[in-house]
C-alpha positions in Angstrom: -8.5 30.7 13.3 -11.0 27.7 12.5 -9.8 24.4 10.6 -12.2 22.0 9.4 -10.9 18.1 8.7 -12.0 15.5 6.6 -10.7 12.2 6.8 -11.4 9.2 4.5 -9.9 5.6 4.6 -8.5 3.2 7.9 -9.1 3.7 11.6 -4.8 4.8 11.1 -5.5 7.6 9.4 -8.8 8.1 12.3 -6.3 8.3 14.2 -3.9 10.5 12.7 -6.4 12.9 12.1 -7.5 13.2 16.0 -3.5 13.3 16.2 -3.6 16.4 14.0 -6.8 18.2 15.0 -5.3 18.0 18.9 -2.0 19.9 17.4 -3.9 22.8 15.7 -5.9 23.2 19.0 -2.9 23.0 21.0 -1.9 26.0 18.9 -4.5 28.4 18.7 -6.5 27.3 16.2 -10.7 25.9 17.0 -11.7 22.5 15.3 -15.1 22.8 13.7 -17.2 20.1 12.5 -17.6 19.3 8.1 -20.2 22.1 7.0 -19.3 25.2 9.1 -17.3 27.9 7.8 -13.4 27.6 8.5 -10.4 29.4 7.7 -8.6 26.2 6.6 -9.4 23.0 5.2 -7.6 19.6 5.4 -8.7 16.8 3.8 -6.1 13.1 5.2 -6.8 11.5 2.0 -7.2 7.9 1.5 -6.0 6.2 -1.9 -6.9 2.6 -1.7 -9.8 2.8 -4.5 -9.6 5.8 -7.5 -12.8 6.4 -5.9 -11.2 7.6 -2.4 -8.9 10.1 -4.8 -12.1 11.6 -6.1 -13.8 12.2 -3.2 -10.9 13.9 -1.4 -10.5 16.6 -4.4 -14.4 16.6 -4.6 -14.9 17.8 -1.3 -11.6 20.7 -1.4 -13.2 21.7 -4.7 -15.8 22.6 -2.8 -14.5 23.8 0.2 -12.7 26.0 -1.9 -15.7 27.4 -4.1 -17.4 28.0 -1.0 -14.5 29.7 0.9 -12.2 30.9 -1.9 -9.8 33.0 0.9 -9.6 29.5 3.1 -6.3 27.6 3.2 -6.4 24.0 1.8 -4.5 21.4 2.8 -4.4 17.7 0.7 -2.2 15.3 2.6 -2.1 11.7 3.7 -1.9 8.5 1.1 -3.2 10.2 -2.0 -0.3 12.4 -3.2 2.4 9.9 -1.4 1.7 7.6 -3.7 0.6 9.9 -6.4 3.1 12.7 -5.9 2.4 13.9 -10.0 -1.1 14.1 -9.8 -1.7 15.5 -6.4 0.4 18.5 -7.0 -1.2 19.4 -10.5 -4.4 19.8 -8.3 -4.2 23.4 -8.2 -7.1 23.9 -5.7 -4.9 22.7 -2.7 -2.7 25.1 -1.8 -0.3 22.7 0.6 -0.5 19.6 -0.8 2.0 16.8 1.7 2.0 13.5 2.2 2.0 10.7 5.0 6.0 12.1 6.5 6.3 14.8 8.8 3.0 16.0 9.5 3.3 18.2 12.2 5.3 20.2 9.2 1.7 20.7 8.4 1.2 23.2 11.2 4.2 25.5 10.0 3.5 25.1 6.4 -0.3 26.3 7.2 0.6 29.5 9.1 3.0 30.1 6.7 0.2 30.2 3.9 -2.1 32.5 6.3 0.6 34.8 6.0 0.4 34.7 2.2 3.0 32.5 1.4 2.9 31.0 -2.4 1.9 27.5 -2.8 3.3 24.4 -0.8 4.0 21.0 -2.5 6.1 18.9 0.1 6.0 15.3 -0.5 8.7 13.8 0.8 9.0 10.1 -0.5 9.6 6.8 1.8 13.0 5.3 2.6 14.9 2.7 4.3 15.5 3.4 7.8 13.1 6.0 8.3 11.4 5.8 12.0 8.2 5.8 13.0 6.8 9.5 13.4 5.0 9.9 16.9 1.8 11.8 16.9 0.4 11.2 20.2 -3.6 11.6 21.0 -4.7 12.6 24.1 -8.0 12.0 24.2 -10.5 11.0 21.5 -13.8 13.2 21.0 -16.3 11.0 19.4 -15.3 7.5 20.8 -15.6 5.9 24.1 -12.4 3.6 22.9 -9.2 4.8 22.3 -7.1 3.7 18.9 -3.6 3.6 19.4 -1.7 3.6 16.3 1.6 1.2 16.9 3.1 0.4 13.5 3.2 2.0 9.8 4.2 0.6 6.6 3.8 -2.3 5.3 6.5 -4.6 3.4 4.2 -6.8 1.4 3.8 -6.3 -2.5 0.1 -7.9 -2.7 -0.7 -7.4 -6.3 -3.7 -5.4 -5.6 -2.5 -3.2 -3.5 -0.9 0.9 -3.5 -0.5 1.0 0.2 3.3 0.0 -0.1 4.3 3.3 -2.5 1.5 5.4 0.2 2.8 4.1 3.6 6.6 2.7 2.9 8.5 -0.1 5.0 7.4 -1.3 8.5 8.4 1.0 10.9 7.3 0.1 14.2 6.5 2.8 17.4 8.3 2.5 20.6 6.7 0.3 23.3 7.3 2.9 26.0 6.0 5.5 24.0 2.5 3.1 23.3 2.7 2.1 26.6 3.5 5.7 28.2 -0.1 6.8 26.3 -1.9 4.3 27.2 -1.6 4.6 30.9 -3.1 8.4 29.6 -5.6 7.6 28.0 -6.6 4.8 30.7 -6.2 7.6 33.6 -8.7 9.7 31.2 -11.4 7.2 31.6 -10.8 4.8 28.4 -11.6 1.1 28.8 -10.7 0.0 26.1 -8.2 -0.1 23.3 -8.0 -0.9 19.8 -4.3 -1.5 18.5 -4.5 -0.1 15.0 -1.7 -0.3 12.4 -1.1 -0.7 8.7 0.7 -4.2 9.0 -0.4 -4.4 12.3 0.9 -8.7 12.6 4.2 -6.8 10.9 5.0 -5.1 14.6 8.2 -5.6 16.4 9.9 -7.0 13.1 12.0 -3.5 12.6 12.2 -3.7 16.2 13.5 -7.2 17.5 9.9 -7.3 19.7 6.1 -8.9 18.3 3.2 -7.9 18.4 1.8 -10.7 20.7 4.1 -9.4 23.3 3.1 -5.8 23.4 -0.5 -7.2 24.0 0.6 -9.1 27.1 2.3 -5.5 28.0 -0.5 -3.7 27.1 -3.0 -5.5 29.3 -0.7 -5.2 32.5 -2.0 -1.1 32.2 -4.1 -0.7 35.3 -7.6 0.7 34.3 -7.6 -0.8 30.7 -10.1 -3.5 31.2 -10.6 -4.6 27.1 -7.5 -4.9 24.3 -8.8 -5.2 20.7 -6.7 -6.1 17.7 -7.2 -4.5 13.9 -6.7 -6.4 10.4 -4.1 -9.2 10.9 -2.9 -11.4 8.1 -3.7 -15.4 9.2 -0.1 -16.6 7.2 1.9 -14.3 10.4 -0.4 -15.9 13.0 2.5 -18.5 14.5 0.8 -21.4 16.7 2.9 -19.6 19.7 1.3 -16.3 18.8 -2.0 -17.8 18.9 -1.6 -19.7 22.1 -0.4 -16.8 23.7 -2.9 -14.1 22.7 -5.5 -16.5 24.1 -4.4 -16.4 27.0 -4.5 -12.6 27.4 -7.6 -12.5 29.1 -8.0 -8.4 28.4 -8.2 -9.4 24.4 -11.3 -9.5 23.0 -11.9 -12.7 21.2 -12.8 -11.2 17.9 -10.2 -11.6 15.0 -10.6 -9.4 12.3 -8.6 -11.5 9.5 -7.5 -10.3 6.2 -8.8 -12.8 3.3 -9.5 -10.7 0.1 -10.9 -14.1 -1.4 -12.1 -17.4 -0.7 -10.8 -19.1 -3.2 -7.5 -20.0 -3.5 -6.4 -19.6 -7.1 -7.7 -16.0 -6.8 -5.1 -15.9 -3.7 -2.2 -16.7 -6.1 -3.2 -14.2 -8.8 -3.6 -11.5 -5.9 0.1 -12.7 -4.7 -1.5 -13.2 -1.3 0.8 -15.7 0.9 -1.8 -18.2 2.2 -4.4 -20.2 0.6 -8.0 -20.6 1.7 -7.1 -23.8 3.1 -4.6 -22.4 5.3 -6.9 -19.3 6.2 -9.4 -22.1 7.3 -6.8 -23.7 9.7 -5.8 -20.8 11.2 -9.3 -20.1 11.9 -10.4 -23.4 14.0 -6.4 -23.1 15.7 -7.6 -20.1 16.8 -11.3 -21.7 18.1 -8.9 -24.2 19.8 -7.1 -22.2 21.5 -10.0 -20.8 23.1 -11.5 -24.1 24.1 -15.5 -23.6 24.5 -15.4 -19.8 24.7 -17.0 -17.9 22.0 -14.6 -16.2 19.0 -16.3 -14.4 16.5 -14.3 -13.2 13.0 -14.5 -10.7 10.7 -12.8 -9.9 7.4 -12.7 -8.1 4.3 -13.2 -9.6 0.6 -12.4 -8.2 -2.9 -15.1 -8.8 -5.7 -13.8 -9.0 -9.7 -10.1 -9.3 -9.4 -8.7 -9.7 -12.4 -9.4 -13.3 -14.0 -12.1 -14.1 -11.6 -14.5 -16.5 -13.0 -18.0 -16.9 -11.4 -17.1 -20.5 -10.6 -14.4 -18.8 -8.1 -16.9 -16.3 -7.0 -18.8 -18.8 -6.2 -15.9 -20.5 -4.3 -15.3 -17.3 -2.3 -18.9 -17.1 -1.1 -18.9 -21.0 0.0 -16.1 -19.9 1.6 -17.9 -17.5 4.4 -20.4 -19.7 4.9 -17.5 -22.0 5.7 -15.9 -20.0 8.1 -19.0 -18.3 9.7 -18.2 -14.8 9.9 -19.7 -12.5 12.3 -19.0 -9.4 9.5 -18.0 -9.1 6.6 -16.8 -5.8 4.7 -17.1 -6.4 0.9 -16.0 -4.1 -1.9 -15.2 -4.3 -5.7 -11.8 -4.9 -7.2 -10.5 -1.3 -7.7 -7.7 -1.2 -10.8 -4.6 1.6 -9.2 -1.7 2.7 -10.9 1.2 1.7 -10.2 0.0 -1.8 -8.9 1.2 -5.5 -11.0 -2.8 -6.0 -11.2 -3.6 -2.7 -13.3 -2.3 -5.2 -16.0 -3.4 -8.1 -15.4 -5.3 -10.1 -18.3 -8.9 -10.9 -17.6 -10.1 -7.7 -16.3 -13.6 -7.9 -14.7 -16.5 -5.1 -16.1 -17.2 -2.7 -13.6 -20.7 -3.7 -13.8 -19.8 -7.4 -12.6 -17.8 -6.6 -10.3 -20.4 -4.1 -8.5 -23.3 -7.2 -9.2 -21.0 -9.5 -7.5 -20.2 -7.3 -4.7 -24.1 -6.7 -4.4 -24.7 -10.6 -4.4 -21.7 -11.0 -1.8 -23.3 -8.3 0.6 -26.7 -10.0 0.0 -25.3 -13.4 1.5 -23.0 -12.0 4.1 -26.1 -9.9 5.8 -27.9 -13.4 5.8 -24.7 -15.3 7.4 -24.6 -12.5 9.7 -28.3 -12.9 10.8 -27.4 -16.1 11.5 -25.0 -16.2 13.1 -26.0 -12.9 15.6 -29.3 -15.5 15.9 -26.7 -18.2 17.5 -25.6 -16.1 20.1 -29.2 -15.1 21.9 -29.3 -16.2 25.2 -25.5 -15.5 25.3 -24.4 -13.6 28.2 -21.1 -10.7 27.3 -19.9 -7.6 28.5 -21.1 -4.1 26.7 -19.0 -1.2 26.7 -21.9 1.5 26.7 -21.0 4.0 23.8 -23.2 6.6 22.1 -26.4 7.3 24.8 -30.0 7.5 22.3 -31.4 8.5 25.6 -31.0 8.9 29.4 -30.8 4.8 30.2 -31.4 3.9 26.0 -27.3 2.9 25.0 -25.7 1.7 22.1 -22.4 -0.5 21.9 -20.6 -3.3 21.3 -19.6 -6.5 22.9 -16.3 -8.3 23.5 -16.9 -10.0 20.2 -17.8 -7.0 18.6 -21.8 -8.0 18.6 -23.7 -4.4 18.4 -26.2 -4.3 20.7 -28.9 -1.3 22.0 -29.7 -2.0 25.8 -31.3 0.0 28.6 -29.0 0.4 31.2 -30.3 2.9 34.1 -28.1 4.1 36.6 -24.9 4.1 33.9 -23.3 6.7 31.2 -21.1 6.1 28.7 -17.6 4.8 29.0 -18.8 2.0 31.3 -19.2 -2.0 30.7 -22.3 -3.6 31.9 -22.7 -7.7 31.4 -25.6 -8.1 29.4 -28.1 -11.0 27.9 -28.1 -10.9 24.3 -31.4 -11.1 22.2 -32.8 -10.9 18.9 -31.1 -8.9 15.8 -33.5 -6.5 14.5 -31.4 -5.6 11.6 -28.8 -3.3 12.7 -28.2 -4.7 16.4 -29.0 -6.9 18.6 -31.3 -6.1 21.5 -29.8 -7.4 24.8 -30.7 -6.8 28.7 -28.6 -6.0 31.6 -27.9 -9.4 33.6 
């Protein structure tokens, strides 16, 4: 039997999905890659943006038209928090959300053998614990993502993650650290600690997130720890101190802001202020004395009652901060989120002009700032090979870079010389 997966949203549900694909494989069934002909079909939807809803029943639509006697599978964020709609979409035949997923497994053989249609969303509750899905290994990376934490306890107004992903429900530190010493003794050399609160760790638990990095980098054979989206208001002046002094982390913060300016904050229900972002920011510099930290974050474009004064504010605000990258995106209105009704609603056209005009200045902030750092010596972990000595990869503070590195293969870090940006990375030499 041949399964084909298609996975949309957050390096979590990455993760997840390399998870999933090792448990079909595990039992008889071949992974093929997106365009081959499969006997089943699972899309792990994302539900973030209407947009990420589409594309997930686009793509079974088609799967489906293409391979009408092929299971189809619709799980992940999408029908968890859209229960209702996800189960009228008659051209999945399991549709499941984000609980119990090796259920999946079952509920697909069962279809194979002509079972009726599955719908088995089982909604969030207190107390529920954190569902291990362990990955062994991870076929298209040369870093391994460890998902620690789901859930998230926050009621941003923006945001449908809560009703998608439930409470905070933190993972085990033996059972992190028990795979991690697996993947390291596969060859991994680094690892990015991936979550959907991921500063929200240890709070179910009694534990924090700060120490299972210090844990983390006592693994012999993981040389580099890297840290996803944290939220600058749960960054504690202890916390910071203390991750800076994990040599293993990578000093590149990838903090949350959503907006730059601070009355946009409020109307967002975000628990900070751009003032406050900014402090955390230069305590974080601080702590790091004259090394190098680089930052990147993510901003929202037309939230409801944004004027273009604020705009502007928000864009003032990168320049402010510097950020190495920055990933921006239009407001998108969701169900079932306080900010569906808000007054003041920005057209879609604005808000895809001002995300347009944000992109514009954060490419040119990023030229800049990549400019800054030639003549820089850092460490590459050497990822995709374009050739026999031509590599691709990424720095400690996540600068892409293309260098020529004879003698080496993927999976290794080389100390390099960084150089110009040409657009899409920065050229660097081997020191």
């Amino acid at each position: 039997m041949r399964v084909c997966f298609y996975t949309l949203g957050c390096k979590v549900n990455l993760n997840e999905t390399e998870a999933l694909e090792q448990l079909f494989s595990r039992n008889g069934f071949t992974v093929v890659p997106e365009g081959e002909a499969a006997d089943v079909y699972i899309v792990n939807s994302c539900t973030v943006t209407n947009f990420g809803d589409q594309k997930s029943r686009k793509w079974l639509r088609r799967a489906k038209r293409e391979n009408p006697g092929a299971v189809t599978v619709l799980t992940g964020c999408y029908p968890q928090a859209f229960p209702e709609e996800a189960a009228a979409f008659e051209q999945a035949d399991l549709v499941c959300g984000n609980g119990d997923r090796r259920a999946i497994l079952d509920n697909v053989q069962k279809l194979l053998a002509g079972h009726e249609r599955i719908v088995a969303v089982t909604p969030h509750a207190r107390g529920e614990l954190f569902e291990e899905l362990p990955v062994e290994r991870f076929e298209t990376h040369t870093r391994a993502f460890i998902k620690v934490e789901d859930g998230c306890n926050r009621q941003c107004a923006y945001c449908v993650i809560p009703r998608a992903r439930g409470p905070v429900r933190s993972r085990a530190e033996s059972s992190i650290l028990a795979e991690l010493r697996q993947l390291a003794a596969a060859g991994y050399r680094e690892v990015v600690l991936s979550a959907i609160s991921l500063p929200s760790y240890g709070q179910d638990t009694g534990t924090s997130l700060v120490e299972l990095v210090e844990h983390c980098a006592q693994v012999e054979g993981i040389q580099r720890i890297r840290l996803g989206s944290l939220d600058p208001d749960m960054l504690s002046d202890e916390a910071i101190a203390r991750l800076a002094a994990v040599d293993k982390l990578c000093p590149q913060f990838h903090l949350s802001l959503q907006s730059g300016c601070s009355a946009t904050l409020r109307r967002m229900r975000r628990p900070y202020t751009a003032e406050q972002y900014a402090q955390v920011v230069e305590k974080l510099r601080a702590a790091y004395g004259d090394k190098p930290v680089s930052f990147t974050t993510d901003c929202i474009c037309g939230f409801p009652g944004e004027s273009e004064e604020d705009f502007a504010e928000s864009c003032a605000f990168l320049e402010k901060i510097g950020f190495l990258k920055v990933h921006v995106f239009p407001y998108s209105r969701r169900r079932g989120t306080p900010a569906y009704d808000f007054p003041g609603q920005v057209h879609e056209r604005e808000k895809q002009a001002r995300s347009r005009r944000m992109n514009d200045a954060a490419e040119q902030l990023r030229r800049r700032v990549l400019a800054s750092l030639a003549g820089m010596e850092d460490e590459v972990l050497l990822e995709t090979a374009l050739s026999a000595n031509l590599f691709t990869g990424y720095t400690r503070l996540y600068v892409p870079v293309v260098v020529s590195a004879p003698g080496h293969k993927s999976g290794e870090i080389v100390r390099v010389k960084l150089g110009e940006y040409d657009g899409e990375r920065v050229r660097a030499q081997l020191v």
